[in-house]
Structure formats: C-alpha cells, structure tokens
mmCIF file of the N, C-alpha and C atoms, coordinates in Angstrom:
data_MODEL
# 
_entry.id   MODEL 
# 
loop_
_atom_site.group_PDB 
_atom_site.id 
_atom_site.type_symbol 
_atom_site.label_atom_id 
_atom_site.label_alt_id 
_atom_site.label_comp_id 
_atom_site.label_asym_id 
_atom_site.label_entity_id 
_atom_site.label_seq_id 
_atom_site.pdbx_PDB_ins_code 
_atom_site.Cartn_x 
_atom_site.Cartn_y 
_atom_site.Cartn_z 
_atom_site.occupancy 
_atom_site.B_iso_or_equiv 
_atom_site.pdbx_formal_charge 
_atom_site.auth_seq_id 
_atom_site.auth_comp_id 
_atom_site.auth_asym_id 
_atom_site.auth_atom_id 
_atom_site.pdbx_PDB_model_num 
ATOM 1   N N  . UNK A 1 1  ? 0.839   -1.187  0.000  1.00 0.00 ? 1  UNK A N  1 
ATOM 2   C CA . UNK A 1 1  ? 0.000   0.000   0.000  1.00 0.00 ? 1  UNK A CA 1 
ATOM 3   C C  . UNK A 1 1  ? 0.879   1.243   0.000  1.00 0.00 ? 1  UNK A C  1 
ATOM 4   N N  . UNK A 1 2  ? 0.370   2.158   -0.639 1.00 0.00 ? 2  UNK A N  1 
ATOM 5   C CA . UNK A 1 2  ? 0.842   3.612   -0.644 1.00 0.00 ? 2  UNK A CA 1 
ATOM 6   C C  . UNK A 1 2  ? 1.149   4.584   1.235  1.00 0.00 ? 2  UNK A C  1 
ATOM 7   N N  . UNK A 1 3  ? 2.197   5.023   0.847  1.00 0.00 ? 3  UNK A N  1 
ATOM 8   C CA . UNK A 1 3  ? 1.916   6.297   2.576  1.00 0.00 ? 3  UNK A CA 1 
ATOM 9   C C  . UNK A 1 3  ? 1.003   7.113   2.316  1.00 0.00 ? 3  UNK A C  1 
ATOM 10  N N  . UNK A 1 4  ? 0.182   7.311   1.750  1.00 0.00 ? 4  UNK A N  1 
ATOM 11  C CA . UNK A 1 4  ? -1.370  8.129   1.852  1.00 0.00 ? 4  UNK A CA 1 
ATOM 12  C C  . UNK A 1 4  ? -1.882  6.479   2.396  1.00 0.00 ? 4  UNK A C  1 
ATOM 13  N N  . UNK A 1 5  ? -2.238  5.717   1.878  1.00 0.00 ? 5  UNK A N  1 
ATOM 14  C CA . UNK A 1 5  ? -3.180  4.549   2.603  1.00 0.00 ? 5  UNK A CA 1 
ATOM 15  C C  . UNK A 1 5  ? -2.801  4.205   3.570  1.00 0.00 ? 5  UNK A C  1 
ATOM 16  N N  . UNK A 1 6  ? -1.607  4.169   3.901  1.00 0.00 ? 6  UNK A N  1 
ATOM 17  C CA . UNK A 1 6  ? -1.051  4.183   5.449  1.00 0.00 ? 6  UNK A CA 1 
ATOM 18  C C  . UNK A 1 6  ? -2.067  5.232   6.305  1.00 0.00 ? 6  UNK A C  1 
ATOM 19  N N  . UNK A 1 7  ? -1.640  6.296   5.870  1.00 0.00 ? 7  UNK A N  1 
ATOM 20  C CA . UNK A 1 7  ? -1.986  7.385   6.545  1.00 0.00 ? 7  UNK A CA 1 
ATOM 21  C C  . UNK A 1 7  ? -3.479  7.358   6.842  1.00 0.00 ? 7  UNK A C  1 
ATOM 22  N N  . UNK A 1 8  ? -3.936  7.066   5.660  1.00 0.00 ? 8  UNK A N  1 
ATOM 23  C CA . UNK A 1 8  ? -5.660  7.395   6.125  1.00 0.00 ? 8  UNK A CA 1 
ATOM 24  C C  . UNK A 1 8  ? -6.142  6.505   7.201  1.00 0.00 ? 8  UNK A C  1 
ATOM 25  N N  . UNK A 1 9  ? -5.319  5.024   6.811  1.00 0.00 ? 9  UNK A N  1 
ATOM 26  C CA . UNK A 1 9  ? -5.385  4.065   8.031  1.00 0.00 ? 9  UNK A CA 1 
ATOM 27  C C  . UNK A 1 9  ? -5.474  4.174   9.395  1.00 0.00 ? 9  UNK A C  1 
ATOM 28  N N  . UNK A 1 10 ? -4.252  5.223   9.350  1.00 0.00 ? 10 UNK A N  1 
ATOM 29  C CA . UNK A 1 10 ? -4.114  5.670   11.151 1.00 0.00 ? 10 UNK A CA 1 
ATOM 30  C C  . UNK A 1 10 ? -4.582  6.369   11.580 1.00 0.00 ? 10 UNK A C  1 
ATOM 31  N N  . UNK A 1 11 ? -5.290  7.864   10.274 1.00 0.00 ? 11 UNK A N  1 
ATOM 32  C CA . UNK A 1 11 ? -5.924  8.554   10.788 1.00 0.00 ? 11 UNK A CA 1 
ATOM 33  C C  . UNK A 1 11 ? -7.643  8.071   11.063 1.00 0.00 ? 11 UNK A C  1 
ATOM 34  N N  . UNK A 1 12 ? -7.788  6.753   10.091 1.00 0.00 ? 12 UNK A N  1 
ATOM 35  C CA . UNK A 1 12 ? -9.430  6.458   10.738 1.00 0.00 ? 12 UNK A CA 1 
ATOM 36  C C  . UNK A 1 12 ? -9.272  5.635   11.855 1.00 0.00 ? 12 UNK A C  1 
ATOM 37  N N  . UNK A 1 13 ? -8.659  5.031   12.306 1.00 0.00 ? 13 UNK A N  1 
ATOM 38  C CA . UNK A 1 13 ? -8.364  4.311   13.790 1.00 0.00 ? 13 UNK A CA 1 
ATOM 39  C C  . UNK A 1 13 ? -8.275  5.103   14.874 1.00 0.00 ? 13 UNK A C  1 
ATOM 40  N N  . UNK A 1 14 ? -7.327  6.555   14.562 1.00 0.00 ? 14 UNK A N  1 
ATOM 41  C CA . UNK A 1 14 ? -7.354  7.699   15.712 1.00 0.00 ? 14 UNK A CA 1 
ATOM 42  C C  . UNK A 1 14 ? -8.893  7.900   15.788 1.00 0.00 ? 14 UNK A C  1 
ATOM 43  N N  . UNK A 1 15 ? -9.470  8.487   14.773 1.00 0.00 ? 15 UNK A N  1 
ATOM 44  C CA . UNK A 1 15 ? -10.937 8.973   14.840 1.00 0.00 ? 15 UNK A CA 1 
ATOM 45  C C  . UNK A 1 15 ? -11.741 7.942   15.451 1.00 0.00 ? 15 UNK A C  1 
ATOM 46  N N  . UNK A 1 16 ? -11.638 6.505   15.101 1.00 0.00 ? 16 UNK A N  1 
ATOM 47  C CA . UNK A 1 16 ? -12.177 5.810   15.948 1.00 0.00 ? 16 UNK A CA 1 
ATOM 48  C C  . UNK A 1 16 ? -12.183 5.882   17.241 1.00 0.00 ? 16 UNK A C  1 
ATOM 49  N N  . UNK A 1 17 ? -11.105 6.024   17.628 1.00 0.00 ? 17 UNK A N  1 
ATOM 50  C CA . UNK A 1 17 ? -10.895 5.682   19.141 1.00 0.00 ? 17 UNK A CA 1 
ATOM 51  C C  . UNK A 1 17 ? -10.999 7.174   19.854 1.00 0.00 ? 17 UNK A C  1 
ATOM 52  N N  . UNK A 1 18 ? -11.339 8.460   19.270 1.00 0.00 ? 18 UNK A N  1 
ATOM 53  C CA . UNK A 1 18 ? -11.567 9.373   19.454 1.00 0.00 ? 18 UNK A CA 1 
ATOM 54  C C  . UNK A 1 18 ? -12.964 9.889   19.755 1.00 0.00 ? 18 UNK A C  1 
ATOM 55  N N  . UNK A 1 19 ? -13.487 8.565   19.112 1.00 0.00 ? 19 UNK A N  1 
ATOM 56  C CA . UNK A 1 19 ? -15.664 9.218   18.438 1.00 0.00 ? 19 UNK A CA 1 
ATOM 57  C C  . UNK A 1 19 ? -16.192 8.902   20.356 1.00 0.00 ? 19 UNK A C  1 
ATOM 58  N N  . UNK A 1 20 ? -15.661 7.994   20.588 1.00 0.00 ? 20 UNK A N  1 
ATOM 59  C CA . UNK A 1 20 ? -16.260 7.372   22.064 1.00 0.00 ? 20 UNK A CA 1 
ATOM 60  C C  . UNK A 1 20 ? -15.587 6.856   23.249 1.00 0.00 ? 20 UNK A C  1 
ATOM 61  N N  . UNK A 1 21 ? -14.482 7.691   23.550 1.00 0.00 ? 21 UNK A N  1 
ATOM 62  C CA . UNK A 1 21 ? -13.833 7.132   24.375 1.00 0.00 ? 21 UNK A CA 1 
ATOM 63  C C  . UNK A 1 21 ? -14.402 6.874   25.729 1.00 0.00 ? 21 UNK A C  1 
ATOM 64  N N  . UNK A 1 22 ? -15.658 7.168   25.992 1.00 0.00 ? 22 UNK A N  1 
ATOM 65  C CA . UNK A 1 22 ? -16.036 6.758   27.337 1.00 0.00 ? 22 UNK A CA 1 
ATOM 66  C C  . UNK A 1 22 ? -16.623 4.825   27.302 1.00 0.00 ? 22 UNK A C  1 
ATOM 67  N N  . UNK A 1 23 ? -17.165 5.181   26.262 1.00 0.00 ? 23 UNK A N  1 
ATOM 68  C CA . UNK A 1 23 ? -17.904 3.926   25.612 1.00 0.00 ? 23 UNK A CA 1 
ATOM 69  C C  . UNK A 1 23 ? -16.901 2.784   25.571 1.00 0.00 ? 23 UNK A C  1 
ATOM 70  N N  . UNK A 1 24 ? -15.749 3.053   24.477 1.00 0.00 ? 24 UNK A N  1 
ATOM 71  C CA . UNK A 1 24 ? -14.871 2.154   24.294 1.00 0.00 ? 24 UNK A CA 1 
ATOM 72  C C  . UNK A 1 24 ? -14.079 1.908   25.310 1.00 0.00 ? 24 UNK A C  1 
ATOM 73  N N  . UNK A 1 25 ? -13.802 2.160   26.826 1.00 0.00 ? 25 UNK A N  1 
ATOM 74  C CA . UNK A 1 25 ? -13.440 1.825   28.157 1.00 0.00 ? 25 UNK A CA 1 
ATOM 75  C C  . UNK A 1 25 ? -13.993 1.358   28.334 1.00 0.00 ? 25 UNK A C  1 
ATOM 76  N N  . UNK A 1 26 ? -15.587 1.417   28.044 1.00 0.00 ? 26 UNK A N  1 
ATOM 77  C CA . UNK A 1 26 ? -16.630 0.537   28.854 1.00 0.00 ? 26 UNK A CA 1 
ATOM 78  C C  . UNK A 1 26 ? -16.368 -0.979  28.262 1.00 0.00 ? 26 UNK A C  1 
ATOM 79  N N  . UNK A 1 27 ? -16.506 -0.892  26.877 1.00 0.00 ? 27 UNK A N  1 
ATOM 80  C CA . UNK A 1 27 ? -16.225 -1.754  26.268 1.00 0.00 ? 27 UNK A CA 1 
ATOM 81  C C  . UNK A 1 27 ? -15.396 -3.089  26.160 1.00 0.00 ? 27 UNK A C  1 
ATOM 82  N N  . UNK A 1 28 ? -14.701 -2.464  26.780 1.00 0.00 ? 28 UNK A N  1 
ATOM 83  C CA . UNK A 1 28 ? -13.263 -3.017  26.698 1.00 0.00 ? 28 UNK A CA 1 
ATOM 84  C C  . UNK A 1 28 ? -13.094 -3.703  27.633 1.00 0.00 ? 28 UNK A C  1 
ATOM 85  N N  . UNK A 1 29 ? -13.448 -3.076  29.194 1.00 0.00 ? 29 UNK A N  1 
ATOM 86  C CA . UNK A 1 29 ? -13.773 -4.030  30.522 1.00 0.00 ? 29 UNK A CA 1 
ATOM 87  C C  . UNK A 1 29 ? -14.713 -4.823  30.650 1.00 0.00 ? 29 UNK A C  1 
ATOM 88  N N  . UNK A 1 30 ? -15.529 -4.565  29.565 1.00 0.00 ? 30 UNK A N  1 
ATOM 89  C CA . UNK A 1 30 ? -16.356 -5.739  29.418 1.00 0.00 ? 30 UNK A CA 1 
ATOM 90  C C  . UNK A 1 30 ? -15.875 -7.135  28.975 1.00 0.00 ? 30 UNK A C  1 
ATOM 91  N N  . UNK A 1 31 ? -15.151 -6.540  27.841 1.00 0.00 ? 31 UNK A N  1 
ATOM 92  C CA . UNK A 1 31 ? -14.322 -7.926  27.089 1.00 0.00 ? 31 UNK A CA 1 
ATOM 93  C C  . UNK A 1 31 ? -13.669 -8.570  28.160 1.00 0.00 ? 31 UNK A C  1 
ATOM 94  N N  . UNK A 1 32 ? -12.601 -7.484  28.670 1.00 0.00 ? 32 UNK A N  1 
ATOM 95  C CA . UNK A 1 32 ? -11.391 -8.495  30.038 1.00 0.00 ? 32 UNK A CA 1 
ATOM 96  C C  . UNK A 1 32 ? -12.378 -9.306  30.972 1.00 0.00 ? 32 UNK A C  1 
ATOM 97  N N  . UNK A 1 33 ? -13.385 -8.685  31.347 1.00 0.00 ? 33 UNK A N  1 
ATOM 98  C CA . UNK A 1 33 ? -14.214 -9.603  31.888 1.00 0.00 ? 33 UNK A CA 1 
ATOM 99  C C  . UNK A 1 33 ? -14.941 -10.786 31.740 1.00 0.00 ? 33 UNK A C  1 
ATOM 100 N N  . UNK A 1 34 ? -15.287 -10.908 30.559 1.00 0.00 ? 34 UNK A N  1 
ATOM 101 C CA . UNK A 1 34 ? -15.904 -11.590 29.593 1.00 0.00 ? 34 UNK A CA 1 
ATOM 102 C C  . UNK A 1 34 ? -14.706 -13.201 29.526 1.00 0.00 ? 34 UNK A C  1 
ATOM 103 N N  . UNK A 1 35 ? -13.620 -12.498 29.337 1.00 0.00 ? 35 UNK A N  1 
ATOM 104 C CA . UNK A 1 35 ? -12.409 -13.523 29.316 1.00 0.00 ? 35 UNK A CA 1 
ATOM 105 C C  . UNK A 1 35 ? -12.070 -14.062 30.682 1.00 0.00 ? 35 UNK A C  1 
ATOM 106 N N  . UNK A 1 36 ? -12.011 -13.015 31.689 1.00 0.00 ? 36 UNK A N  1 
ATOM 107 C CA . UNK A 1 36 ? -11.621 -13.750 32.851 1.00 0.00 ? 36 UNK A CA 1 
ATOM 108 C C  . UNK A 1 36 ? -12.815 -14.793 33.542 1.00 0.00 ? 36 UNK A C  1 
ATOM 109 N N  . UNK A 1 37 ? -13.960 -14.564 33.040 1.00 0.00 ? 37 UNK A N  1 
ATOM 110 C CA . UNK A 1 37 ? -14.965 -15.028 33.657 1.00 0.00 ? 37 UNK A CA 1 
ATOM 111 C C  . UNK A 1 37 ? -15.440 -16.218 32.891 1.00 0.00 ? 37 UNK A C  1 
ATOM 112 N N  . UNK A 1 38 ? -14.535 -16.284 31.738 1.00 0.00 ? 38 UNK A N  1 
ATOM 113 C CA . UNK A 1 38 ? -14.822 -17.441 30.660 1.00 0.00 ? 38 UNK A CA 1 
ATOM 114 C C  . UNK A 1 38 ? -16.149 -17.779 30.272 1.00 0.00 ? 38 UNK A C  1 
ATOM 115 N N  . UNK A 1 39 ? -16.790 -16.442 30.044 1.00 0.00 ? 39 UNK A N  1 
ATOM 116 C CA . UNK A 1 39 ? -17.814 -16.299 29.303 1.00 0.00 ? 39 UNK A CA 1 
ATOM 117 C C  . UNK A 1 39 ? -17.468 -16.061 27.962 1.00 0.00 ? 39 UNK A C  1 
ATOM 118 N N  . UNK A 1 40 ? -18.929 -15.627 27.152 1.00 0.00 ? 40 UNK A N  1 
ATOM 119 C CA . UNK A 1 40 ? -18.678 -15.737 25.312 1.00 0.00 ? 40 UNK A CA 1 
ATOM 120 C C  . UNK A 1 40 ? -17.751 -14.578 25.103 1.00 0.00 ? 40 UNK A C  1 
ATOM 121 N N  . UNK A 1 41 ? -16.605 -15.243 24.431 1.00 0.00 ? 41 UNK A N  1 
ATOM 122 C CA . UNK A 1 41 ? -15.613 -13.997 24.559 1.00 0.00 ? 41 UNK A CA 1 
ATOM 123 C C  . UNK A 1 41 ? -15.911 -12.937 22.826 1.00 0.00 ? 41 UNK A C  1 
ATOM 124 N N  . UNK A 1 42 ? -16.431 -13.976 21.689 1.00 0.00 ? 42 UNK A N  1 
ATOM 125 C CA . UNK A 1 42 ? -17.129 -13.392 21.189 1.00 0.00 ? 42 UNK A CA 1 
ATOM 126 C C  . UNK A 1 42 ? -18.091 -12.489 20.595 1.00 0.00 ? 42 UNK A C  1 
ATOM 127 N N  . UNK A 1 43 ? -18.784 -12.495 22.121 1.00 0.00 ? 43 UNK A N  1 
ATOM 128 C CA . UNK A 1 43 ? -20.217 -11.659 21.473 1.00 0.00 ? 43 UNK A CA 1 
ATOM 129 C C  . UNK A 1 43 ? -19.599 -10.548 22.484 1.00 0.00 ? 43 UNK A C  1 
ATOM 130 N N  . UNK A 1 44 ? -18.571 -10.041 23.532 1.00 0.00 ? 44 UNK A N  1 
ATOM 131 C CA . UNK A 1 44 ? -17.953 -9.175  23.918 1.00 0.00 ? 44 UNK A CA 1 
ATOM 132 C C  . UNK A 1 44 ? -17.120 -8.548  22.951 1.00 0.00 ? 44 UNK A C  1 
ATOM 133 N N  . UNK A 1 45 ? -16.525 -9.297  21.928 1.00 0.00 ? 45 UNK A N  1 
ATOM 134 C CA . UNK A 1 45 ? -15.593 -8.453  20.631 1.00 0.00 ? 45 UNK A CA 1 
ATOM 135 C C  . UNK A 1 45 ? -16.543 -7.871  19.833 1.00 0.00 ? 45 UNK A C  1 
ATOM 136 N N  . UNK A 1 46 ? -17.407 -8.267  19.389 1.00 0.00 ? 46 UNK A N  1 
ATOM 137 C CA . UNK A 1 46 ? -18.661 -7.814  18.880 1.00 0.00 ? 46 UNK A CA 1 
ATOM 138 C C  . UNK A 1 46 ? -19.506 -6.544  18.880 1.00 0.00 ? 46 UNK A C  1 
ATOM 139 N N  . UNK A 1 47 ? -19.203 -6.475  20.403 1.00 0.00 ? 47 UNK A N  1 
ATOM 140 C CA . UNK A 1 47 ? -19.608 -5.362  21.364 1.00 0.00 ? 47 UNK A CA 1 
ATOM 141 C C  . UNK A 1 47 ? -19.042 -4.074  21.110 1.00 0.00 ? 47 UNK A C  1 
ATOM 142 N N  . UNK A 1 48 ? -17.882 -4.531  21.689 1.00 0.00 ? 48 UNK A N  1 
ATOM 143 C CA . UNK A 1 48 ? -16.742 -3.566  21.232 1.00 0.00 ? 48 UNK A CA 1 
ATOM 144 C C  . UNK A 1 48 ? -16.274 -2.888  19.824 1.00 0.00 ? 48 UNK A C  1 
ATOM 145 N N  . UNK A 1 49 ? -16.453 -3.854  18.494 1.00 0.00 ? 49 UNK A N  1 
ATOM 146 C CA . UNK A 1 49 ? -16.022 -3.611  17.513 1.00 0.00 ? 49 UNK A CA 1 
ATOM 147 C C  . UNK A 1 49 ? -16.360 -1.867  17.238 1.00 0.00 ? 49 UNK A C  1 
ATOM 148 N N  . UNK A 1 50 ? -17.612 -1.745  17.348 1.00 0.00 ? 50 UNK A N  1 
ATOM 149 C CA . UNK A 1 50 ? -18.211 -0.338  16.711 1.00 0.00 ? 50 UNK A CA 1 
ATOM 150 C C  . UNK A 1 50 ? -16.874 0.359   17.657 1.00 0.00 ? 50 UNK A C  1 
ATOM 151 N N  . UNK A 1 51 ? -16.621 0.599   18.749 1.00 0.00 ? 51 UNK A N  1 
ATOM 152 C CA . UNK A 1 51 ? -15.921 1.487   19.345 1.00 0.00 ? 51 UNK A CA 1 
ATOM 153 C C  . UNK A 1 51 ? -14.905 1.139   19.508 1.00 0.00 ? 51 UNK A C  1 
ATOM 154 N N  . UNK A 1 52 ? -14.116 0.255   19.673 1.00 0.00 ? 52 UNK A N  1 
ATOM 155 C CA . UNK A 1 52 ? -12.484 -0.277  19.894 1.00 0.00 ? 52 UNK A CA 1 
ATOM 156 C C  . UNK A 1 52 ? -11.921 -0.803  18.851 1.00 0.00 ? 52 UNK A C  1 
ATOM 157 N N  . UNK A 1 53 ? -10.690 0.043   18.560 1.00 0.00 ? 53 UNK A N  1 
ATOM 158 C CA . UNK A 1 53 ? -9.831  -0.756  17.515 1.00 0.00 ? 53 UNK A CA 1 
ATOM 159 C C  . UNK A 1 53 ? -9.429  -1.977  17.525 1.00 0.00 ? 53 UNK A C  1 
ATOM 160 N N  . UNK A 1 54 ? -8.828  -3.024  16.684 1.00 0.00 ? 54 UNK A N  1 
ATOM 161 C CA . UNK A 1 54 ? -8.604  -4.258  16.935 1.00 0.00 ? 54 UNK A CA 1 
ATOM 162 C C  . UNK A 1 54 ? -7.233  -4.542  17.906 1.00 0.00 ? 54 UNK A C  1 
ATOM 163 N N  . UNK A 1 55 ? -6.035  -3.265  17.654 1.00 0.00 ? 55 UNK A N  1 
ATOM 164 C CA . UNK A 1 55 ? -5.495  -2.773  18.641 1.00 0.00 ? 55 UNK A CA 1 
ATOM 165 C C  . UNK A 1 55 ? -5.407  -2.972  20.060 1.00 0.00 ? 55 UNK A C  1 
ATOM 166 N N  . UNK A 1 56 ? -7.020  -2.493  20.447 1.00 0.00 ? 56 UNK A N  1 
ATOM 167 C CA . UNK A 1 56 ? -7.449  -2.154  21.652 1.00 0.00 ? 56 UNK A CA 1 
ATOM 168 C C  . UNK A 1 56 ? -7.977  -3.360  21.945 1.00 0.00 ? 56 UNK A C  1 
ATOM 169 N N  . UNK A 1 57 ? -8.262  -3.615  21.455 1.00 0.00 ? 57 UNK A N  1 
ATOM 170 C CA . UNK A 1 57 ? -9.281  -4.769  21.401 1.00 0.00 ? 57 UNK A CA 1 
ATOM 171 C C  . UNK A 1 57 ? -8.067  -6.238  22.220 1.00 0.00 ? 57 UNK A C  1 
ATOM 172 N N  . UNK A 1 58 ? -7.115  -6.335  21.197 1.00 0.00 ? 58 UNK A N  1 
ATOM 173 C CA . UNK A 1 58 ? -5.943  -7.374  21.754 1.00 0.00 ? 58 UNK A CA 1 
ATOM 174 C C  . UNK A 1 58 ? -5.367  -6.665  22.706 1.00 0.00 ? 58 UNK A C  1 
ATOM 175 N N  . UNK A 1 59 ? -5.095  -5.461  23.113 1.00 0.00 ? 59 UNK A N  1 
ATOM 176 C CA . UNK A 1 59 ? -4.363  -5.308  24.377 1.00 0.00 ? 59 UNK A CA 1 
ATOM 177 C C  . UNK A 1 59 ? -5.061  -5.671  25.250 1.00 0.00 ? 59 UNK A C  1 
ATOM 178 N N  . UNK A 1 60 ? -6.449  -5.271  25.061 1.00 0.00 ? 60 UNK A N  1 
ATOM 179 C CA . UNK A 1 60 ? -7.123  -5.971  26.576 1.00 0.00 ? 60 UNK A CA 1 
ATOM 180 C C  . UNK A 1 60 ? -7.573  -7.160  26.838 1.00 0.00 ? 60 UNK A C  1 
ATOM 181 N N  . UNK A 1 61 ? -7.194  -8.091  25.764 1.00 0.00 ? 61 UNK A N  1 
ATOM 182 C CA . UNK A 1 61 ? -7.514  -9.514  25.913 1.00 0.00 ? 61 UNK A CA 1 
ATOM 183 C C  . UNK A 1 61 ? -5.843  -9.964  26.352 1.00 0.00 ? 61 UNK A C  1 
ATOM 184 N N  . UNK A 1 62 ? -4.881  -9.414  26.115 1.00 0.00 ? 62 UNK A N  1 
ATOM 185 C CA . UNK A 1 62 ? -3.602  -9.660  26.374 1.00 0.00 ? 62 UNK A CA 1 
ATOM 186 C C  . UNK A 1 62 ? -3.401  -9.151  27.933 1.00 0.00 ? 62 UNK A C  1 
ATOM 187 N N  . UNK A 1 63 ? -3.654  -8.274  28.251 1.00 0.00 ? 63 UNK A N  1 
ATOM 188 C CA . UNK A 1 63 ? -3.497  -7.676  29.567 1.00 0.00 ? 63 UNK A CA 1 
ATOM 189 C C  . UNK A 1 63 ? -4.377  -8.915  30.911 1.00 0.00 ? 63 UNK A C  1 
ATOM 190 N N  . UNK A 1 64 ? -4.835  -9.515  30.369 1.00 0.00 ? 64 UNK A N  1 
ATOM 191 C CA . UNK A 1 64 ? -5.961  -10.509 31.174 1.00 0.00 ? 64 UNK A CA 1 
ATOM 192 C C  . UNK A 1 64 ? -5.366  -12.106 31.111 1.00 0.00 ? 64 UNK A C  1 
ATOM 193 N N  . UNK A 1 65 ? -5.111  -12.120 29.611 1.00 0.00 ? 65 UNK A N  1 
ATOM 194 C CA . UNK A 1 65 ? -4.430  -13.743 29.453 1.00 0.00 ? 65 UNK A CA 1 
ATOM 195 C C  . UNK A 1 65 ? -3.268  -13.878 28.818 1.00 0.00 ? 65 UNK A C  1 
ATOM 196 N N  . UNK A 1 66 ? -2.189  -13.016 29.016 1.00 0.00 ? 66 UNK A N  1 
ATOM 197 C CA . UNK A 1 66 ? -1.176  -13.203 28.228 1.00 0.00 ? 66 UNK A CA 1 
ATOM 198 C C  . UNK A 1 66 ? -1.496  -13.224 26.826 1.00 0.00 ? 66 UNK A C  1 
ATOM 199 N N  . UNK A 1 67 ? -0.180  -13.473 26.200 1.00 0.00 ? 67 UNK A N  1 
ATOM 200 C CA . UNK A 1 67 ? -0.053  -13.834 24.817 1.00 0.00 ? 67 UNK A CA 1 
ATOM 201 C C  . UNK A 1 67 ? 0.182   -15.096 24.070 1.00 0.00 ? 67 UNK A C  1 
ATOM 202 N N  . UNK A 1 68 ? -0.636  -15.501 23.390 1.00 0.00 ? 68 UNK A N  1 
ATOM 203 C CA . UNK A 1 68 ? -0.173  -17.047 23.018 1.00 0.00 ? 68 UNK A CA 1 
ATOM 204 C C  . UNK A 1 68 ? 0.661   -17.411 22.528 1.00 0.00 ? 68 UNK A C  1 
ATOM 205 N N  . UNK A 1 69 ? 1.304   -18.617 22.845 1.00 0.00 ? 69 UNK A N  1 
ATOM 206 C CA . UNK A 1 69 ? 2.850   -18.536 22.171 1.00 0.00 ? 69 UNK A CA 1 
ATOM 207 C C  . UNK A 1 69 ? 2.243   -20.166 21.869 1.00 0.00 ? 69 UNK A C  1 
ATOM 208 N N  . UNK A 1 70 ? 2.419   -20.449 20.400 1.00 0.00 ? 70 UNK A N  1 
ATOM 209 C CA . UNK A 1 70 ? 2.141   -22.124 19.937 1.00 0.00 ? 70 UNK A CA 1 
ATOM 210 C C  . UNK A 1 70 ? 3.851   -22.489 20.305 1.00 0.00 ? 70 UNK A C  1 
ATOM 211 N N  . UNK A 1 71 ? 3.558   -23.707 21.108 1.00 0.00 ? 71 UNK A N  1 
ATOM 212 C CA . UNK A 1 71 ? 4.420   -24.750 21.316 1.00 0.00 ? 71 UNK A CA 1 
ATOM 213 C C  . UNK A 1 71 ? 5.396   -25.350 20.036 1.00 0.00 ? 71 UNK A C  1 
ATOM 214 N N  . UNK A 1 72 ? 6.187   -24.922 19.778 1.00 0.00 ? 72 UNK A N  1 
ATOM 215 C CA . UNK A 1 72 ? 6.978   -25.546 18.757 1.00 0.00 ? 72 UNK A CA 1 
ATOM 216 C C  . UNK A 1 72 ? 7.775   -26.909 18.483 1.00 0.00 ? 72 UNK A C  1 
# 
C-alpha cells in the first residue's frame, strides 16, 4: 500500500478511538471480563467492535491472558 493509505489508516483508527472514548473503556472491561470469567468472549468483541480498535481490542484480551505462544 501507498503512505497516503497508510496514513488514512491511522488517521481512521485515531478517529475511531476518538468518536467514544467513554464507551470504548466501557467496552473493553467488558471484554477483560468476559475472558476472565470465561464467558462468550465473542459476542464481547462484537460489542466492542463499533468502538475499539482491533489494537485495543488485543491489548485488553492480552493484559488478562497473556499472549499465546504455539508450542513448537
């Protein structure tokens, strides 16, 4: 891809995470919860999508369960 498609990239992800930031906190502790409580971790990403980047989205599933590392 081009550095303009870069760019527009980062600038619609900023705007994303800009449109609702109260929301997308909410969001988001929902998910970690969702995971720690080993409920549908699914229909919590789901949730989130409209307001959390995918970004955001894996830090807070990472911040709760680590990172997966496949066994080699």
């Amino acid at each position: 891809s081009s550095d303009d498609d870069k760019l527009r990239q980062i600038q619609s992800v900023r705007a994303l995470q800009a449109r609702h930031p109260e929301r997308s906190e909410q969001m988001l502790t929902d998910l970690k919860a969702a995971a720690v409580e080993n409920r549908n971790v699914f229909a919590a990403l789901m949730g989130a999508a409209p307001f959390a980047s995918l970004g955001q989205m894996s830090g807070a599933l990472y911040s709760v369960g680590g990172k997966y590392r496949r066994n080699m």
